[in-house]
C-alpha positions in Angstrom: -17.6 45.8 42.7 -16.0 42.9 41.5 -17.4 40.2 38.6 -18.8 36.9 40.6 -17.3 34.4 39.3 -19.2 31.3 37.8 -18.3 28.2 39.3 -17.5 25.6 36.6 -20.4 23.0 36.0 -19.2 19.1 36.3 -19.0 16.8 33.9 -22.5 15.2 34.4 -24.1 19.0 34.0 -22.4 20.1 31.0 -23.3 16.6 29.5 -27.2 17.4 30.6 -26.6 20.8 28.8 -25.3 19.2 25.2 -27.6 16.4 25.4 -30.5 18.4 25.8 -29.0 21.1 22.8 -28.8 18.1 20.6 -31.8 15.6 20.9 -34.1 18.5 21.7 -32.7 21.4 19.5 -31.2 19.1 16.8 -27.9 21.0 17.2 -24.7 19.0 16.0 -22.4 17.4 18.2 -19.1 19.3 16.6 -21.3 22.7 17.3 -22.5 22.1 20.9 -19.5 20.5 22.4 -16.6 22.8 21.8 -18.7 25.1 23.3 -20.1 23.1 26.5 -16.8 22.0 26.9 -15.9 26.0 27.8 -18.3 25.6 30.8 -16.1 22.9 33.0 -12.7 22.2 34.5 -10.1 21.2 31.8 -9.8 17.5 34.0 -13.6 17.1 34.0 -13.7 17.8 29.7 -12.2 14.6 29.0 -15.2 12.7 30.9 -17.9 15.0 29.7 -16.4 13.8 25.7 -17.0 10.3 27.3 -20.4 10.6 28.8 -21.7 12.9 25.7 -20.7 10.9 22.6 -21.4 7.5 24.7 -24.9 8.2 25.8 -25.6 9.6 22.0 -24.0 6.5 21.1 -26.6 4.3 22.9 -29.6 6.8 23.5 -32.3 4.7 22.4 -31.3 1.8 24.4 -31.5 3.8 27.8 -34.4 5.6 26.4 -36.2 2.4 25.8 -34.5 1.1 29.5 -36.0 4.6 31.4 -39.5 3.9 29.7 -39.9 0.6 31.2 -39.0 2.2 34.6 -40.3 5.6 34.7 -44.4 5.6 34.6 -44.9 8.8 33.2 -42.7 11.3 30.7 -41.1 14.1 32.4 -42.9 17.3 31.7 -41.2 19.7 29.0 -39.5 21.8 32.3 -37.8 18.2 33.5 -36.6 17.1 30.5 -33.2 17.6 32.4 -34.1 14.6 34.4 -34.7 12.7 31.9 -31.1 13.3 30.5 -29.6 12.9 33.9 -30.6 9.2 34.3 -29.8 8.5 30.3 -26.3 9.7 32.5 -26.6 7.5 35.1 -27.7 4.4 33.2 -24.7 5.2 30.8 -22.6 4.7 33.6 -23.9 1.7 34.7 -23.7 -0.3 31.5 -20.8 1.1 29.8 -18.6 2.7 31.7 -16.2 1.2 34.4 -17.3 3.2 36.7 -18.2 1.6 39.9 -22.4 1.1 40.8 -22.4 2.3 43.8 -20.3 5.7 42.8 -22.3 6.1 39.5 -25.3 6.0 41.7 -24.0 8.3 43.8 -22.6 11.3 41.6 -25.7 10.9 39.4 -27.8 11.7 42.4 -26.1 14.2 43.6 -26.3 16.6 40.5 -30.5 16.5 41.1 -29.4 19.0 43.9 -26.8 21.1 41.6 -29.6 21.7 38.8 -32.2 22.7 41.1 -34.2 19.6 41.4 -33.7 18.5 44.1 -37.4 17.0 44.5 -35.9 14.2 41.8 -33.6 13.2 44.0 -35.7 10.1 45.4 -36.8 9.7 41.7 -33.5 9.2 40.3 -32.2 7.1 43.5 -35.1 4.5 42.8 -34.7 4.6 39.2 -31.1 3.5 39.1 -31.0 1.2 42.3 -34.4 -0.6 40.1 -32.3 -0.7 37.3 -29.4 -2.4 39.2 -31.2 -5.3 41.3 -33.3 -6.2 37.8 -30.6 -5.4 34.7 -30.4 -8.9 33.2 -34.2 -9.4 32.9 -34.7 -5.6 31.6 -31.7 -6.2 28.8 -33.0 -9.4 27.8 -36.7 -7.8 27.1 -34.9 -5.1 25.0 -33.3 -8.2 23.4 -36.8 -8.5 21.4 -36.8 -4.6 19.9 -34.0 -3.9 17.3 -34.3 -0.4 18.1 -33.0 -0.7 21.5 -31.0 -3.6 21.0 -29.1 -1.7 18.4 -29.6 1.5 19.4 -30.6 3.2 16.5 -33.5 4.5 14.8 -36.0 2.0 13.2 -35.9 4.0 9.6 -32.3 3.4 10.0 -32.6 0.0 10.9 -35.0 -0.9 7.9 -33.4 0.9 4.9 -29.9 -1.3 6.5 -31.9 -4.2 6.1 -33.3 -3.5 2.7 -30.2 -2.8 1.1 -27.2 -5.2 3.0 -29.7 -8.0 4.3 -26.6 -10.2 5.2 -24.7 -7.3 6.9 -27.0 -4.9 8.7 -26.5 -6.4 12.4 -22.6 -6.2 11.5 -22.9 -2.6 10.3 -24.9 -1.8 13.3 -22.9 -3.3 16.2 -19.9 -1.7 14.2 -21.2 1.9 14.9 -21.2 1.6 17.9 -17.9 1.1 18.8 -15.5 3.6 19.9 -13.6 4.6 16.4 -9.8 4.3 16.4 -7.5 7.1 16.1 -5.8 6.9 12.5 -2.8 8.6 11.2 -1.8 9.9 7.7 2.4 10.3 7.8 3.2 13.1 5.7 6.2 10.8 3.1 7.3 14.6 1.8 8.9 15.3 5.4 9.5 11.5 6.1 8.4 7.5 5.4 5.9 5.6 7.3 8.9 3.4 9.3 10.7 7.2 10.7 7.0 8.4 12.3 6.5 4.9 13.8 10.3 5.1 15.2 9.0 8.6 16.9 6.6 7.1 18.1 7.8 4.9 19.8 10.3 6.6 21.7 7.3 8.3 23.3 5.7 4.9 23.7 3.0 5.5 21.5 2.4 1.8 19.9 0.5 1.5 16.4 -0.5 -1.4 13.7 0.3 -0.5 10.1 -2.1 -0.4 7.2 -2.0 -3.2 4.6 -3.8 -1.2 2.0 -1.0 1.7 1.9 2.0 3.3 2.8 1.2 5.9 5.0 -1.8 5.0 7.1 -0.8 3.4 10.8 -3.8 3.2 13.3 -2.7 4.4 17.4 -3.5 1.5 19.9 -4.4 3.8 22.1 -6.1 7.6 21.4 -4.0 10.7 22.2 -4.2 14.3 22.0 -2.5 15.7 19.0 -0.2 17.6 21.1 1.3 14.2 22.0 1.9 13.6 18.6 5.8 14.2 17.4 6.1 16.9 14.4 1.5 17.4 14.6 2.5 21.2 14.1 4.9 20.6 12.4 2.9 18.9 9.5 4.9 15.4 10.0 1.4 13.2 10.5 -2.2 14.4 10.0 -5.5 12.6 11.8 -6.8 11.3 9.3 -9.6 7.6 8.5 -7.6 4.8 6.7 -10.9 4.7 4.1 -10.5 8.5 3.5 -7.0 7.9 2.3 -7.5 6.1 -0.9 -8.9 9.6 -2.6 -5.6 10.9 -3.2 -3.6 8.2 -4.8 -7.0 7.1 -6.8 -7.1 10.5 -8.1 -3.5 9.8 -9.9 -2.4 13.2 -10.0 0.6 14.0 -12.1 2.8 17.4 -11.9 1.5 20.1 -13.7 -2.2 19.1 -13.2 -4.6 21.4 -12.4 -6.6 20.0 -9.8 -10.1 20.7 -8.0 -11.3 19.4 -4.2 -14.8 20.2 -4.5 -17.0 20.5 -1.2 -13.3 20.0 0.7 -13.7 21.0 3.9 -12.4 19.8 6.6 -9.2 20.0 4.4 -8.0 16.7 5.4 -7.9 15.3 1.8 -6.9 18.5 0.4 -3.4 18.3 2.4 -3.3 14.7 0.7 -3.5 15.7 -2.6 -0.4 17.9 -2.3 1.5 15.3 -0.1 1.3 13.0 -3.1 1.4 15.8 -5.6 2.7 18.5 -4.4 4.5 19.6 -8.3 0.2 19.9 -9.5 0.2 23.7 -11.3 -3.0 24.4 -9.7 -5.3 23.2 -6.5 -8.8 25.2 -6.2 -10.8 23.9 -3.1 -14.3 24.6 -3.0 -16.6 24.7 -0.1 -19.8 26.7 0.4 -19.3 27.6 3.9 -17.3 30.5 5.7 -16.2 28.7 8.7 -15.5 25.4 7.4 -13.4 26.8 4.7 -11.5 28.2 7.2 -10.9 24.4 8.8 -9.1 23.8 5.0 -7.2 27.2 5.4 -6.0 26.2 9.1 -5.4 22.5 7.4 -3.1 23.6 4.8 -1.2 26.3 6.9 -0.2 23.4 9.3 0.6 21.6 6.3 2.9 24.2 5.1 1.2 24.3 1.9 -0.9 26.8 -0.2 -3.9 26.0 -2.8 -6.7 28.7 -4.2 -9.5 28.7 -1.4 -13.1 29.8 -2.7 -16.1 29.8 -0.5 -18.8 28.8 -3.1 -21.6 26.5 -4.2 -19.8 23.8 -6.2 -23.3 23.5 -8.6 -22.6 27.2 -9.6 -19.1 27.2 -11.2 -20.6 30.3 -13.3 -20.2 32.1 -9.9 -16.1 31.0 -9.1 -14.8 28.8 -12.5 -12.1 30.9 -14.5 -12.9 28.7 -17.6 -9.4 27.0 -17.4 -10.2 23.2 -17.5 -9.4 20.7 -14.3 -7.3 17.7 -15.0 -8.6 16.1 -11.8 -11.5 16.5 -9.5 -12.3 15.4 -6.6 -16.3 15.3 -5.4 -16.2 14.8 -2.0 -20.0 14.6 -2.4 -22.6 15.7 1.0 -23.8 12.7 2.2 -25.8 11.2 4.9 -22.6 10.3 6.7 -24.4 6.9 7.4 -20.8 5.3 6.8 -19.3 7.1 9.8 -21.5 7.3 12.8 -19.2 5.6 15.2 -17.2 9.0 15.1 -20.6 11.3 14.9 -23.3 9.4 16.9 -25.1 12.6 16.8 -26.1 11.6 12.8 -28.3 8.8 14.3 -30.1 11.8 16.3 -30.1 14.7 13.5 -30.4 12.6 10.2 -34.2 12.6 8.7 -35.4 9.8 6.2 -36.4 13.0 3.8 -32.9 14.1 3.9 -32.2 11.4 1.7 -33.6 12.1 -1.3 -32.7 16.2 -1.0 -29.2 14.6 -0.7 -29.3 12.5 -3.7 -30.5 15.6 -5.4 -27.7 18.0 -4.8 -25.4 14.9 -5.1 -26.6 15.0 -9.1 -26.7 18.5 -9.0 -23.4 18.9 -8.4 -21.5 16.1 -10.7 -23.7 17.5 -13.5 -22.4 20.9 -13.0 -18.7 19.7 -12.5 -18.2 17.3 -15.1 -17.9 20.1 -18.1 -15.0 21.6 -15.5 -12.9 18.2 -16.4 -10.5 18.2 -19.6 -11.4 15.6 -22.2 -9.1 12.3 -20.8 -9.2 13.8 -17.2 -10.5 11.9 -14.0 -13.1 12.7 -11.4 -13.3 10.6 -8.5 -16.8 10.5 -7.0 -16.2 9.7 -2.9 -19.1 9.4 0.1 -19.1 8.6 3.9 -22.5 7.0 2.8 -23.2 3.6 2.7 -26.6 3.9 1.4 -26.6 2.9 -2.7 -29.0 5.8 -3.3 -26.0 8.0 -2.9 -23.5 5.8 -4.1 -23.6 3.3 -6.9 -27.1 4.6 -8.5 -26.5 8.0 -8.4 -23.1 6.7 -10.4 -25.1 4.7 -12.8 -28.0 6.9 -13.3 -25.1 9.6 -14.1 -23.1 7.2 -16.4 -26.3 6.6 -18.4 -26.9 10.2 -18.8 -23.9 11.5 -20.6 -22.1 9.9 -23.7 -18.3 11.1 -22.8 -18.1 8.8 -19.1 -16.6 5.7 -18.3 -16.2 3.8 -15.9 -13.0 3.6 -14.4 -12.5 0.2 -12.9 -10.6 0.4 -9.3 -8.6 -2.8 -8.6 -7.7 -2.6 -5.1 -8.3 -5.5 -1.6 -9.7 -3.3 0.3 -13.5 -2.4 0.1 -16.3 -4.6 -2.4 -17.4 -3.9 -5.7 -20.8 -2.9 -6.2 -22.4 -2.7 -9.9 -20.8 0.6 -9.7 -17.4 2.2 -7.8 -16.2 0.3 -4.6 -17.9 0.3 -1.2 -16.7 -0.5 2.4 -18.5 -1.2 4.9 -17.9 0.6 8.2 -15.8 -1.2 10.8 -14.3 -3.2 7.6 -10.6 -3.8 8.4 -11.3 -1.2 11.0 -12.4 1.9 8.6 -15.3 4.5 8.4 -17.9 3.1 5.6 -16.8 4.8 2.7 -17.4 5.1 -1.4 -15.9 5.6 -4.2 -16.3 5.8 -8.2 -13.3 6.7 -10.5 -14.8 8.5 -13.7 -13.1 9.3 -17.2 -13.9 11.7 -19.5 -13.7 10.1 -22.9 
């Protein structure tokens, strides 16, 4: 006998499944999707990407809308329910889908999970929601947490520390992120890549900050991209671009890119140096050191990969000083939730502080690495000053051989330490960064 074959789930179900892997089993989006997205049709993938990220994106608003409609919590067994109208309501509100098809399709996948008793539940649900939307939005109008759609920790530690900028910083993530390019100026200059672009009529806006950043109007695969494979261009956040050419790197430099996984700065560093003696990138996982290895083989480049806890250089460091390092430092990723909504689901208060700890941990470990007059550039997706300018500080006040390094750039603010940006800023991520020398 023959294998049956399983029928492909829709959109709407493999969303239900992710969803339910994520806010229930606090699994991360870049985990759980790849793999749900295995389970449907190749056309329906690009609509379950849409429905996933955009109902993570806005979960506490729907929640907050299904409460006021729905009398009583679905038992622990229905939870699938409750995902399906976060679905529908999605749809509704912030997709172009039509009402009366959103309705529809969302109904019909009660009978495709096995419930079909909801079926009447979900009908009335979405069909209240319709005939009484304004008045339900503007009584969510009153609670930041739906409003915004994040979570009220979230929302008060904003407030705390950028009391003038929190609502901006909130309606900022979330928006859909745009797609931004790094050309690659050892095959070719910013003004070529734009030209092959263009013949496929793929339009872009240029960065003012540098010369190798350009920003898509318009998202596409990478495999519409002219030279991807090739190396040519790399996907890559305008704010994530400023490590390299503030690390300075000159040839013959040996240089370290601790905690560098995905890679994506790591294939910078040799674009603009690629005559350094030495790279060593450093990351304490298996599989995402593999991500740098995939990176760099794209890239056509080769640097000395080490799986390893940066805070143990007893365990990896051949004693040979560093003439640049780059710390790449975990963070809360607060400055980059419009590209991972998931963060808004998985991220804990307490995860701060154990943050800010290995944070220390690590610059304290890798700061004997550096050769006396060499530069370590301190960088975070983090917009939260714990992380960022007084964990820069603090660590300035600690040793006698650090200075400051002053960065005199447009783009970004200064802070009483390093240089922030804030996300959505001249449409980038929310990043950090401190320039150190070792005197």
């Amino acid at each position: 006998m023959g294998k049956t074959k399983i029928k492909p789930l829709s959109a709407r179900q493999a969303s239900i499944q992710a969803l339910k892997q994520i806010i229930d089993k606090h699994q991360s989006l870049a985990t759980v999707l790849p793999a749900v997205s295995k389970t449907t049709k190749l056309d329906d993938q690009p609509l379950l990407q849409e429905i996933t990220y955009g109902c993570l994106r806005w979960y506490w608003q729907l929640e907050s809308i299904i409460h006021s409609l729905v009398k009583k919590p679905f038992k622990e067994r229905d939870r699938d329910i409750h995902f399906l109208l976060i679905i529908g309501l999605y749809q509704l509100i912030h997709m172009r889908t039509p009402a009366h098809a959103a309705v529809d399709e969302t109904v019909k996948i009660t009978g495709k999970i096995g419930k079909k008793w909801a079926t009447s539940i979900v009908n009335a649900v979405l069909r209240n929601f319709q005939r009484e939307q304004e008045n339900i939005i503007n009584e969510l109008n009153s609670d930041p947490v739906a409003t915004y759609s994040h979570p009220a920790w979230l929302i008060n530690i904003l407030k705390q520390f950028w009391p003038d900028e929190w609502e901006n910083i909130l309606r900022a993530n979330n928006e859909r992120p745009p797609m931004t390019l790094r050309v690659n100026l050892l095959k070719m200059d910013r003004e070529q890549y734009i030209g092959k672009l263009a013949e496929l009529d793929i339009t872009c806006s240029i960065s003012e900050f540098n010369n190798t950043a350009l920003t898509l109007d318009k998202p596409v695969n990478v495999d519409q991209l002219p030279g991807f494979f090739e190396g040519h261009v790399s996907v890559q956040d305008q704010a994530a671009q400023f490590a390299a050419s503030l690390l300075n790197c000159e040839k013959g430099h040996r240089i370290l890119d601790a905690c560098a996984a995905p890679g994506g700065k790591t294939g910078h560093i040799f674009e603009t140096c690629h005559e350094a003696a030495t790279l060593v990138a450093i990351d304490s996982e298996q599989n995402r050191m593999q991500l740098v290895s995939e990176n760099m083989k794209r890239l056509g480049f080769e640097a000395k990969l080490i799986v390893a806890d940066a805070s143990q250089p007893d365990q990896w460091w051949d004693k040979k000083p560093f003439d640049r390092i780059l710390l790449d430092a975990p963070c809360s990723a607060t400055g980059v939730i419009r590209r991972h909504p998931d963060i808004k689901q998985l991220r804990q208060p307490e995860d701060i502080d154990r943050l800010v700890q290995t944070q220390e941990a690590i610059l304290h470990a890798l700061w004997p690495l550096l050769t006396p007059g060499g530069l370590l550039v301190y960088a975070t997706c983090s917009i939260l000053p714990q992380e960022n300018e007084n964990q820069i500080a603090r660590f300035i006040d600690s040793c006698n051989d650090v200075e400051e390094q002053m960065i005199d750039v447009k783009w970004g603010r200064k802070v009483s330490a390093g240089r922030q940006i804030l996300p959505g800023e001249h449409g980038m991520d929310g990043f950090y960064y401190a320039c150190l020398r070792k005197v």
